[in-house]
C-alpha positions in Angstrom: -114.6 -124.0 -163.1 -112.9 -121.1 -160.8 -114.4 -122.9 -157.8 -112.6 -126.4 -158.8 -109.0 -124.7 -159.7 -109.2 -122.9 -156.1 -110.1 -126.6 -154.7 -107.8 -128.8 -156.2 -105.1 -125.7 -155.5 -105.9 -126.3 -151.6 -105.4 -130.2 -152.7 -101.6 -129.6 -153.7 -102.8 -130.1 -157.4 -100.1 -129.3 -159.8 -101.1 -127.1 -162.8 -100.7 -130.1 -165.4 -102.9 -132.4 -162.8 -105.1 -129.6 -162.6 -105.6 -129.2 -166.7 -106.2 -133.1 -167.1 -108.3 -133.3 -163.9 -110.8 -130.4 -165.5 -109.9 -130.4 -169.2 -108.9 -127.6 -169.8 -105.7 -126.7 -171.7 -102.6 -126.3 -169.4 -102.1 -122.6 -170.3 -105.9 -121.8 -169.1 -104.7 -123.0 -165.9 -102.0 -121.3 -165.7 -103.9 -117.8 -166.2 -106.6 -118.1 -163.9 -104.1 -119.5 -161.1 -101.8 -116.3 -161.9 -105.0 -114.3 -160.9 -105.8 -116.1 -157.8 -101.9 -115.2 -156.3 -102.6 -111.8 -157.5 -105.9 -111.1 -156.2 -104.5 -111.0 -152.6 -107.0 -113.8 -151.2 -105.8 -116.9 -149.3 -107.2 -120.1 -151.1 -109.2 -120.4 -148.0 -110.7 -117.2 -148.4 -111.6 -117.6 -152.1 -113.1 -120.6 -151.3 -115.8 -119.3 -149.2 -116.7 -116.8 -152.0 -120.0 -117.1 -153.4 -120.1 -117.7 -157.5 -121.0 -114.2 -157.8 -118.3 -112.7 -156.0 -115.4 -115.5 -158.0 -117.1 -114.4 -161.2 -116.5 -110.9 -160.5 -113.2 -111.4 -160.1 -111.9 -113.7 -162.8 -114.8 -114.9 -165.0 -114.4 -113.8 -168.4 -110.7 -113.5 -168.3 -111.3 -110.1 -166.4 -108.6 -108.1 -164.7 -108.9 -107.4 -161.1 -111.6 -104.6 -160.7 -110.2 -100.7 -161.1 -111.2 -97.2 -160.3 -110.9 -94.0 -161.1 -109.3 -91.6 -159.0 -112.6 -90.5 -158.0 -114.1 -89.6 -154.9 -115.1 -93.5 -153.5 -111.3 -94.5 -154.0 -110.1 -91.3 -152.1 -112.3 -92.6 -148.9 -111.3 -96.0 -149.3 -107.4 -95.3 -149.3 -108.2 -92.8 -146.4 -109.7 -95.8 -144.6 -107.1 -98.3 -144.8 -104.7 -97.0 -142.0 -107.3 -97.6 -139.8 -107.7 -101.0 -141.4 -104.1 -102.1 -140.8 -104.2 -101.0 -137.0 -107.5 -102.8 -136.4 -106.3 -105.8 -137.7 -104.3 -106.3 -135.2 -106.4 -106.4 -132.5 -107.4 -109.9 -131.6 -110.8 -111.1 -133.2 -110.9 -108.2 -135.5 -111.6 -109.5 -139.2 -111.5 -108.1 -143.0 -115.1 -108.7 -143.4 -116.0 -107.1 -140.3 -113.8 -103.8 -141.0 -115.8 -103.8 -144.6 -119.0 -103.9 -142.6 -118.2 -101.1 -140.6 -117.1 -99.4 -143.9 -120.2 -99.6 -145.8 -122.1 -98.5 -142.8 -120.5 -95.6 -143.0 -119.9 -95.1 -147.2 -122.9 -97.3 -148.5 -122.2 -96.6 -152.1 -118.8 -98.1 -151.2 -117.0 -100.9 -153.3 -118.1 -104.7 -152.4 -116.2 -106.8 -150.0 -113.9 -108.6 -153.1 -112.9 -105.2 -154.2 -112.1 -104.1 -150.7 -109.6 -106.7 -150.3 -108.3 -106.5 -153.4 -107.3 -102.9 -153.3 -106.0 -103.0 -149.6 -103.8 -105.4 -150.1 -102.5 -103.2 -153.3 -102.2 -100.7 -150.4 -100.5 -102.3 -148.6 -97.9 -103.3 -150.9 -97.3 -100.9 -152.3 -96.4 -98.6 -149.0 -94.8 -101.0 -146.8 -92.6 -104.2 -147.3 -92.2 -104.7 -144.1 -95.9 -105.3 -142.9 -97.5 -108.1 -145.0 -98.0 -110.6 -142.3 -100.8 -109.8 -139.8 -100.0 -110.6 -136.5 -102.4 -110.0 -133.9 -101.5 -107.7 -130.8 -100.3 -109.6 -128.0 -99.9 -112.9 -130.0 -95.8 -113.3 -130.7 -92.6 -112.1 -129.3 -89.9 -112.9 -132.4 -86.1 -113.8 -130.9 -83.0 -113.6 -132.4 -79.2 -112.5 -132.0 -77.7 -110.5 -135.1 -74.9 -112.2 -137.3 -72.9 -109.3 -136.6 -71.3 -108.4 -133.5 -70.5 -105.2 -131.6 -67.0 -104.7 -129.4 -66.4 -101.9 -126.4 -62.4 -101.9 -125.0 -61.7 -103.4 -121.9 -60.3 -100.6 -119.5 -58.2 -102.2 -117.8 -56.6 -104.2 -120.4 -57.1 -102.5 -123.2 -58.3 -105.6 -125.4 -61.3 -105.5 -127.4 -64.0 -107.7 -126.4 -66.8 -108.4 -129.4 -70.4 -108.9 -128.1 -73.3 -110.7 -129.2 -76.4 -108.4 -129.9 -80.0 -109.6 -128.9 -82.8 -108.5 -130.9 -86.6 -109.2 -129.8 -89.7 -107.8 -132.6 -93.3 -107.6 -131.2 -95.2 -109.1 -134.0 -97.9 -106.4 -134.5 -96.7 -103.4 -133.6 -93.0 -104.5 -134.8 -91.9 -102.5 -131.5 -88.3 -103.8 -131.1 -85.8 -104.5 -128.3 -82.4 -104.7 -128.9 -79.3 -105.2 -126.5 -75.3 -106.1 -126.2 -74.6 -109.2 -124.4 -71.0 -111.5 -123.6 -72.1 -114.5 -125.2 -75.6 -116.8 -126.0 -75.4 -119.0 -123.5 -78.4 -119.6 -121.3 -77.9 -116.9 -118.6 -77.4 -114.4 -121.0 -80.1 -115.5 -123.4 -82.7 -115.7 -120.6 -81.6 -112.3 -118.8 -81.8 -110.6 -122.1 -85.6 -111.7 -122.9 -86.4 -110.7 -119.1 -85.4 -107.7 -119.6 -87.6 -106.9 -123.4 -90.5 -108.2 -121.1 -89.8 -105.2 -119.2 -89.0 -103.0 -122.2 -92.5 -103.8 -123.4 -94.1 -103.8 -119.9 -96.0 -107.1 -121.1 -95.4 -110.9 -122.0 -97.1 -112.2 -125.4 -98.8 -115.3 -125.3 -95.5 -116.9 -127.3 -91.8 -116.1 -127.8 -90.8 -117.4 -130.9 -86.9 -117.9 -131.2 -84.6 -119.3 -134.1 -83.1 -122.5 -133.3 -80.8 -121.4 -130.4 -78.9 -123.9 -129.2 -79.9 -121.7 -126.0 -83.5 -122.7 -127.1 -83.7 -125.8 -128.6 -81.5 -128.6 -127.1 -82.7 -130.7 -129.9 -84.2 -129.5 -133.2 -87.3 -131.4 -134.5 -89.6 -130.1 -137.9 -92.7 -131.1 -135.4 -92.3 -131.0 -131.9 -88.4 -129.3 -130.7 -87.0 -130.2 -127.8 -87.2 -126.7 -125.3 -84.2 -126.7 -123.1 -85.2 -127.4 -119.5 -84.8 -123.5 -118.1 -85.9 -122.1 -120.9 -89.2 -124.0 -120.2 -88.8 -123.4 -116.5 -88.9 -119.7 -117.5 -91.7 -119.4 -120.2 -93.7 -120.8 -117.4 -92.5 -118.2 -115.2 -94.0 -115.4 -117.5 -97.1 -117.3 -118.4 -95.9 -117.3 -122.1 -95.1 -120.4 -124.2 -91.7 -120.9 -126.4 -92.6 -121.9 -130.0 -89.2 -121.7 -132.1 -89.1 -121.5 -135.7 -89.5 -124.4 -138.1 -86.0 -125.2 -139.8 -85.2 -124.1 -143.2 -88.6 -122.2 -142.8 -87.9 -118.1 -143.1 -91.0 -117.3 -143.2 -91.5 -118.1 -140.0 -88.6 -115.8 -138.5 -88.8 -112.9 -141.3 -90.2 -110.2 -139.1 -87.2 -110.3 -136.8 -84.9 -111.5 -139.8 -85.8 -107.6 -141.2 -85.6 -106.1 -137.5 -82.0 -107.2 -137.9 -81.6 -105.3 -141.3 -83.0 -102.2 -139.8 -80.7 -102.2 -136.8 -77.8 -102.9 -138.4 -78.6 -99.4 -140.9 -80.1 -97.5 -138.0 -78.4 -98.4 -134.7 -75.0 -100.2 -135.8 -74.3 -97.5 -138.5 -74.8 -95.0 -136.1 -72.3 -95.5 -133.4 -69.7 -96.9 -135.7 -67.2 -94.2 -134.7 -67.9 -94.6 -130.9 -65.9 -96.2 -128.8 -67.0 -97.5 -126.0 -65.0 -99.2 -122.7 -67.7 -101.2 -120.9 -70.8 -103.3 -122.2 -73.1 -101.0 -120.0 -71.7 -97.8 -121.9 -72.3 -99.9 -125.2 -75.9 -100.3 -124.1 -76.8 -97.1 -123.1 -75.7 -96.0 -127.0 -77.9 -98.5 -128.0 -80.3 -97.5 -126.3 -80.1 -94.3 -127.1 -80.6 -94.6 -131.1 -83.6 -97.5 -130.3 -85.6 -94.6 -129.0 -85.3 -93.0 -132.3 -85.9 -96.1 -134.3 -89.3 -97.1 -132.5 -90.3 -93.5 -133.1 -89.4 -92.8 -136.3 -92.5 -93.3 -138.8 -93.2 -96.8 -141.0 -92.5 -95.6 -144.7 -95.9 -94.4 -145.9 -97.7 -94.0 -142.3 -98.5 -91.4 -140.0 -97.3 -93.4 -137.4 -94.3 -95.0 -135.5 -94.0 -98.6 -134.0 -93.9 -96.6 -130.6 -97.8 -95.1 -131.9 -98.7 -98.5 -133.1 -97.6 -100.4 -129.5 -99.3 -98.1 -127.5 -102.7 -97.7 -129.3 -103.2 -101.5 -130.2 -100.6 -103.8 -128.5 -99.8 -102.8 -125.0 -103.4 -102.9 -123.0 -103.5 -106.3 -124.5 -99.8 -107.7 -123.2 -100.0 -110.3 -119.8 -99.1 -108.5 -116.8 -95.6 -109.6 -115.3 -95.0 -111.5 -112.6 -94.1 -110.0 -109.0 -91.0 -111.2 -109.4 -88.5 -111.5 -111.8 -87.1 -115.3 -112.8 -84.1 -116.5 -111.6 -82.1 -118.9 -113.4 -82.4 -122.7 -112.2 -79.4 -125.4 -112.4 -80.7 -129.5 -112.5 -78.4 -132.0 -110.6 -79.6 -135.9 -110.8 -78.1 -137.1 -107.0 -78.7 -140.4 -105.1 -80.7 -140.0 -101.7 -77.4 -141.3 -99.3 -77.6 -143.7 -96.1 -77.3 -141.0 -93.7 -81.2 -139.5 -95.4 -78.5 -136.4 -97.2 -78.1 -135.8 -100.8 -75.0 -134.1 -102.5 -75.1 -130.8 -104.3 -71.9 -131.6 -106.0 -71.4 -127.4 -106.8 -71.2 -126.3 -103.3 -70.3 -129.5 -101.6 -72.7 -129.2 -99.3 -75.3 -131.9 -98.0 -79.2 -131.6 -97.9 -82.1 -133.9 -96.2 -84.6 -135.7 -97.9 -87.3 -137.6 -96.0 -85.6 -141.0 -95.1 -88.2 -142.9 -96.7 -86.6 -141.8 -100.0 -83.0 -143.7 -99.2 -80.8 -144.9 -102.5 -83.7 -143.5 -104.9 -82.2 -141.2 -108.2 -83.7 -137.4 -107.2 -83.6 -134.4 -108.6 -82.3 -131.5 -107.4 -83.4 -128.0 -108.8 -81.3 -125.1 -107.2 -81.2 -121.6 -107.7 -79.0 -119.0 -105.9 -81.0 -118.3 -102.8 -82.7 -121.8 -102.3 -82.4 -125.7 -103.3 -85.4 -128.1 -103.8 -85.4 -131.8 -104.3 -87.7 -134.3 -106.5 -88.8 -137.5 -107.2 -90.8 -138.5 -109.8 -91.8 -134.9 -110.6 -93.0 -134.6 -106.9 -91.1 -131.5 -104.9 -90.4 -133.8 -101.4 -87.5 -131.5 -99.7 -86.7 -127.6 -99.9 -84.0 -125.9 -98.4 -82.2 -122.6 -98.4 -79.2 -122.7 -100.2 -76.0 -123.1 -98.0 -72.4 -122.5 -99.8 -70.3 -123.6 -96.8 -68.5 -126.9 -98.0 -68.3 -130.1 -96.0 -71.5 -129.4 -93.8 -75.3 -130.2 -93.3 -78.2 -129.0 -93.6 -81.0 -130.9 -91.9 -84.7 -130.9 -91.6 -85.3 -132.9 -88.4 -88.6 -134.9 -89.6 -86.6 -136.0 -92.3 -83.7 -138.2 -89.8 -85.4 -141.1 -88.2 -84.6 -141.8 -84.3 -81.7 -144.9 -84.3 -84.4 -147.0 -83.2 -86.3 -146.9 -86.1 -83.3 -145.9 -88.9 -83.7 -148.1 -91.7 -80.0 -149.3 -92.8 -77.2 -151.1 -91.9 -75.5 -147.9 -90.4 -76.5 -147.0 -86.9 -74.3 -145.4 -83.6 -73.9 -149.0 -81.9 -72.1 -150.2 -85.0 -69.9 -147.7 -85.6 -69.0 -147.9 -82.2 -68.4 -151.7 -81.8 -66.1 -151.4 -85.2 -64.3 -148.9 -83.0 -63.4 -150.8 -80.3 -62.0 -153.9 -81.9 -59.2 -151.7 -83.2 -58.3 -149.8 -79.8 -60.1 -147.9 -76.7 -58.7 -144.2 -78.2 -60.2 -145.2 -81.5 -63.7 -145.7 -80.0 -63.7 -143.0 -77.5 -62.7 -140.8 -80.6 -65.5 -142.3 -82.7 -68.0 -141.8 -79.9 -66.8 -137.9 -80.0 -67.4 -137.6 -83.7 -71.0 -138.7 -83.6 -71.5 -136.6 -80.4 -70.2 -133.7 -82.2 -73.0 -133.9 -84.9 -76.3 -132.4 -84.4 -77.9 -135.7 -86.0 -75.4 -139.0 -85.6 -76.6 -139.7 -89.2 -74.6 -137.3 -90.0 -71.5 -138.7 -88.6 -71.5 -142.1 -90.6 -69.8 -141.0 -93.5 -67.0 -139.5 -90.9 -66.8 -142.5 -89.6 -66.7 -144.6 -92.2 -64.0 -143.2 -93.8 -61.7 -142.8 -90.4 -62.6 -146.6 -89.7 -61.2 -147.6 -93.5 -57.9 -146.4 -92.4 -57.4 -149.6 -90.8 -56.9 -151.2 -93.7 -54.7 -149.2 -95.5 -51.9 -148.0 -92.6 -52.7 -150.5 -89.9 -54.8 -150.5 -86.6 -51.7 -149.8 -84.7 -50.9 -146.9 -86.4 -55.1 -145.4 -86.6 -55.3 -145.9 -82.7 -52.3 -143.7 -82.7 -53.6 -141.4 -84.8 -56.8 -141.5 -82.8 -55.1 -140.6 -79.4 -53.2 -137.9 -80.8 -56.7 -136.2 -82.2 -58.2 -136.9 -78.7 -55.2 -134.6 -77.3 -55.9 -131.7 -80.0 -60.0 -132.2 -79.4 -60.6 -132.4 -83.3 -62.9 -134.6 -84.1 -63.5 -134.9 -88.0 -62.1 -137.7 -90.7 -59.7 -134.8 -92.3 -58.1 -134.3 -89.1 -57.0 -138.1 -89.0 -56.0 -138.2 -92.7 -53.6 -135.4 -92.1 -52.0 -137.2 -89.1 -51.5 -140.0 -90.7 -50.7 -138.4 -94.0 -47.5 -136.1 -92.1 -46.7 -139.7 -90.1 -47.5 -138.2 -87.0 -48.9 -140.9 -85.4 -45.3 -142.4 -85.2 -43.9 -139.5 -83.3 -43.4 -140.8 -79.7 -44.7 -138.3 -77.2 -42.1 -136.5 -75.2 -42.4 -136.7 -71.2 -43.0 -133.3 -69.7 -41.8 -133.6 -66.8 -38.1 -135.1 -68.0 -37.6 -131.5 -69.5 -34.8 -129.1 -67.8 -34.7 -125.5 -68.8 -31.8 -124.4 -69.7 -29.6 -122.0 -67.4 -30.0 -118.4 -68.6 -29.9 -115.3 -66.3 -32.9 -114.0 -67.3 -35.2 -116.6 -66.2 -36.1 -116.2 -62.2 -36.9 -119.2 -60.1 -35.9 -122.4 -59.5 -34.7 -124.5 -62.1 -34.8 -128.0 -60.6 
């Protein structure tokens, strides 16, 4: 009877359901399914019982087994610190621990009795420690509701910070820091640097639904934002944020707030502080104490607990540390460039890849460029404005360029407006280390004919040839100041005045 409760439990059975399904009065239900959430077994456990070991525990009406304060119980108690701490450890289960155990006490309690009692234990010590989390397994994320504030020297105004707080799921060892905002820089430089703390990655960081996290929540599969990803892969680790509405899922870190807020944030209340790096190093300074100050009930600290059973097991970091990527969608130009709208500056692509949607990834040292999820350009990152940076297999020769742009055509347009405008043209493709990267120049000097005249361009073009400036600005400003309508004066019509200072002859 036990054995069907427990399996129509696991079914989602209500209590009344239950009763009808085995009839049996609804109250008889109601009692043995009180002892099951009492006895400290998972349905899935109970299940795998044998009848022996279920009748021992509730046949009969009985109580969950007892002893005396006798001798056995003394060892047993004595035992489960050890328990806890080995739990933690990856493949480590109950049933082996209560192997070992008997081994060493074979007049010890049974294996149901075991369980029962350490999870009276446990409860009883420590509200803080029900889950078990393996060592190495989860990295719990969150920012506190509460913010900190240091004074702005200079200005005197008080600035309030967000404060970051990262929990190690076994060991509960905890990171906390004072940051400007949660946006993604400071979200991502904040969980590089509790990877450090801890000297380790886990194999998953599990944040709250951050909008720095999650760019769109979902109950089964989030969306991760794009660096965040970019970054998880970075570390080897995977991002698995909490379900919504599901605080189970986020209670560790949820009481790692609790505890900082009565153990770090009551602490420097009275401080003031006039720079976010003073504000950290107080921080810091009163996290040392709360990873070493003992659990309630243990002879041990988080610091004890990380070092025996979670740090050997943590991945290694990287060689490097991550840098934070920006995404651009672009359109591979004529002239084989692409646009990095930020720095205004233009990048090759192979040419075969001409008016196809890329993307480019860019970081502060270097850009690269995709298509199709294929990397097909990379480049060091160049912040001058207005220029090029070019790959020379990427520019095909004129004879073989691909479009309706080339030298010759420029060139021809030139010269139906006026010989200065296509001597000038010629000088602005000359000028470029790749003519390719003249057509856009030229483009836009050759639309002025349409919009002031072809008088006034050719102008404007023989007045650049005397100044040796070749570049589409310097015809736009000519034109712009009217410039091109100033008549030149004759040199040699000039007299100097008469002055007595001035030797020579002054014919």
């Amino acid at each position: 009877m036990i054995r069907e409760i427990i399996r129509l439990k696991k079914e989602k059975f209500s209590n009344l359901r239950i009763a009808k399904a085995l009839n049996l009065s609804r109250p008889t239900v109601i009692k043995y399914v009180k002892q099951i959430e009492s006895s400290g077994f998972k349905l899935k456990e109970l299940a795998s019982l044998s009848d022996s070991e279920l009748h021992e525990l509730f046949e009969a009406g009985a109580a969950p087994p007892r002893f005396d304060r006798n001798i056995i119980f003394i060892t047993l108690t004595e035992f489960f610190p050890y328990l806890e701490k080995e739990l933690k450890k990856p493949g480590v289960t109950r049933q082996l621990l209560w192997e070992e155990y008997k081994s060493k006490h074979p007049d010890g309690v049974m294996y149901t009795q075991f369980c029962y009692h350490f999870q009276k234990w446990r409860n009883q010590n420590d509200a803080y420690m029900h889950m078990e989390h393996k060592a190495g397994d989860k990295l719990f994320v969150d920012y506190a509701g509460k913010k900190l504030s240091f004074i702005d020297r200079a200005t005197g105004e008080i600035k309030e910070t967000e404060v970051f707080i990262a929990t190690l799921g076994a060991s509960q060892l905890t990171y906390v820091e004072a940051t400007l905002s949660q946006t993604i820089p400071d979200f991502l430089h904040s969980l590089q640097n509790s990877f450090r703390y801890f000297g380790g990655t886990t194999e998953a960081v599990v944040p709250d639904n951050l909008k720095s996290a999650v760019t769109k929540s979902d109950r089964y599969e989030p969306w991760i934002n794009e660096r965040l990803a970019d970054f998880a892969s970075h570390y080897n680790t995977t991002i698995f944020p909490a379900r919504s509405r599901k605080p189970k899922d986020k209670a560790l870190v949820e009481g790692a707030v609790k505890i900082v807020y009565h153990r770090i944030y009551a602490a420097i209340r009275n401080k003031e502080f006039y720079s976010l790096e003073e504000l950290n190093a107080a921080i810091r300074e009163e996290l040392e104490k709360y990873n070493n100050l003992r659990f309630q009930g243990r002879e041990y600290s988080r610091r004890d607990l990380f070092n025996e059973t979670e740090k050997k097991v943590l991945k290694p970091l990287p060689a490097t540390g991550y840098e934070l990527k920006e995404y651009k969608m672009a359109t591979v130009q004529k002239n084989s460039h692409v646009l990095l709208s930020k720095d205004k500056h233009y990048y090759s692509v192979p040419y075969c890849y001409i008016g196809k949607k890329v993307k480019l990834i860019y970081t502060r040292r270097v850009v690269e460029v995709y298509c199709n999820h294929k990397r097909i350009a990379l480049h060091r990152r160049n912040y001058s404005p207005h220029r090029y940076t070019t790959i020379k297999t990427h520019i095909p020769s004129s004879h073989r360029f691909v479009s309706e742009w080339s030298p010759e055509k420029f060139t021809r347009w030139a010269a139906t407006i006026g010989k200065s405008t296509e001597e000038y043209i010629k000088q602005v493709l000359e000028t470029k280390q790749y003519p390719e990267q003249g057509y856009k120049s030229c483009l836009g000097i050759l639309g002025f004919a349409k919009r002031v005249g072809r008088e006034r361009l050719e102008n404007a073009c023989e007045r650049a040839l005397n100044y040796q400036a070749y570049s589409y600005h310097t015809i736009r400003d000519i034109l712009e100041k009217g410039l091109d309508k100033l008549v030149p004066e004759n040199s040699k019509e000039l007299k100097l005045p008469f002055h007595e200072n001035i030797r020579g002859n002054y014919e």
